[in-house]
C-alpha angles and dihedrals in degrees: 000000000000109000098192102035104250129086105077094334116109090173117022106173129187123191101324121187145188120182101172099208107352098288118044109082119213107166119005106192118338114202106181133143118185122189142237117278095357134113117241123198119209119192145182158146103271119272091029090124097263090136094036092057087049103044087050076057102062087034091251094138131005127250128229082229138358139163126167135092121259111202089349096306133093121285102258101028109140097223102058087069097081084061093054124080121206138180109185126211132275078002124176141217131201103274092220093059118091119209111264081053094052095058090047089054095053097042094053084054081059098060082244103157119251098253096042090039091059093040087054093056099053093051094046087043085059092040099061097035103259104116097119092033098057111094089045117109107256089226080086094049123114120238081254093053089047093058094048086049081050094050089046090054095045081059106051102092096053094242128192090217131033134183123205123199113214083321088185101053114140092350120130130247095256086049095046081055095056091041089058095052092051086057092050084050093048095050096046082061084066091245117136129248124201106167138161118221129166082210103087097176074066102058097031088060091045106026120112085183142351147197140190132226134203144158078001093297139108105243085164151030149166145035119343087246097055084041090058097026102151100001094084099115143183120256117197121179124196126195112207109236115193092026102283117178126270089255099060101098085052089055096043085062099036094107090050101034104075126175106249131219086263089057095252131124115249156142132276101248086057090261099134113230124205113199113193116169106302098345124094117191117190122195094226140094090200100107085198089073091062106049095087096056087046079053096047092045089056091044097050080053090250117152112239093222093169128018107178140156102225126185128183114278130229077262100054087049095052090046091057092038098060098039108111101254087225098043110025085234125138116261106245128208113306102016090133090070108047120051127042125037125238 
């Protein structure tokens, strides 16, 4: 861990807080460190204090506590900020503005020099696919044009970090695409990327790491593959030729599969086996264990009609993150700010 915030480290956060009023509780003791040059995905159930986290970040608004260290410096010094990047959420331009104008506007409000001002916006106008759209008012912009104008802006002052506030927020499949691969772009520059979505299949193709926040709290953190570090798993699918009963792929494993000391079905080298009508799911990622039920399915004359190593998706993770932990329910909107105390 890096004590003082540098070395390696672009967000390093310790224990933030936010209590509106004394009593609604909107984060309750963010740990997060973020390094240099990656892109780091942070999700939730809404209301679950992501805007909040970034918005104490650009000293929008104060926390109840904070320690931690944003680009080296303390979180909350005012000159660290020329060297962030944001786009908020649900954000809005002059509409008399056009784009190229836009840029220009929000450039000269960080101290950019004119002619370097003017070359950044024409090669951030090409890069997010405004060009020709560029000298139209953004009163005519779709809410998808808008956020690529937003993603422009948050670049013109060639930051080392940038947060993006739900960047892909009413913008189409085709410009989520091209906004992946911005944040690809941005990130090769070796520029870092901390940044909330809602749409998961986003941050699980871009993500160099995620975590998920809910009630205000970091229930998780780190790459997909720690997240769903041994729980990747084999699923094997049979299909019964010659009318053979519903219980025939049970009895075809029925000298491998063995009721443990726990209760639970498993292999014999420990790895746990469900077996569920013609589908057989086994809680490994060694393709060697199992070799001998693909064995036993052939012999018992079964057809093998899908072989394939699973793990839980972005998706899966969220899901388990946001049940109620007493009634199984899914945590609704807000839930960050009512229940336990800080």
């Amino acid at each position: 861990m890096v004590a003082d915030g540098s070395a390696g480290m672009a967000l390093q956060l310790k224990d933030v807080a936010k209590v509106y009023r004394g009593r609604v509780h909107a984060l309750r003791g963010i740990d997060l460190e973020v390094g240099r040059g990656e892109v780091f995905g942070l999700l939730g159930p809404n209301g679950a204090g992501k805007s909040t986290l970034i918005k104490i970040l650009m000293t929008v608004i104060r926390p109840t506590r904070c320690s931690g260290h944003m680009l080296g410096r303390p979180v909350g010094d005012k000159s660290t900020l020329r060297r962030v990047g944001y786009l908020p959420e649900n954000h809005k331009f002059p509409p008399y503005l056009s784009g190229r104008k836009a840029l220009h506007f929000y450039g000269a409000m960080s101290c950019v020099p004119r002619n370097e001002c003017k070359r950044r916006a024409e090669q951030l106008l090409t890069m997010v696919g405004m060009a020709d759209w560029a000298d139209k008012k953004i009163g005519g912009y779709s809410k998808g044009m808008r956020q690529r104008i937003g993603i422009a802006q948050a670049l013109m002052s060639d930051p080392d970090l940038v947060l993006l506030d739900e960047p892909t927020d009413g913008v189409d499949p085709g410009g989520r695409r091209d906004i992946r691969n911005m944040l690809e772009y941005i990130s090769d520059q070796g520029k870092t990327v901390f940044l909330n979505s809602h749409i998961l299949s986003e941050l699980e193709q871009v993500c160099d790491r995620v975590a998920i926040l809910v009630q205000g709290e970091v229930r998780q953190q780190g790459t997909i593959d720690f997240l769903t570090e041994d729980r990747a798993r084999f699923e094997i699918r049979v299909a019964r030729p010659g009318g053979q009963p519903p219980t025939a792929l049970a009895s075809a494993l029925e000298d491998l599969v063995k009721t443990g000391e726990d209760g639970k079905p498993g292999l014999a080298d420990g790895s746990l086996v469900d077996i569920e009508g013609d589908h057989v799911s086994v809680l490994t990622e060694q393709a060697e264990a199992v070799q001998p039920i693909v064995d036993s399915i052939r012999q018992r004359g079964l057809l093998l009609t899908s072989l394939r190593l699973a793990r839980p998706s972005l998706e899966d993770l969220f899901m388990e993150a946001v049940q109620d932990p007493t009634t199984g329910r899914q945590l609704g909107p807000g839930a960050a700010r009512k229940g336990k105390t800080s």
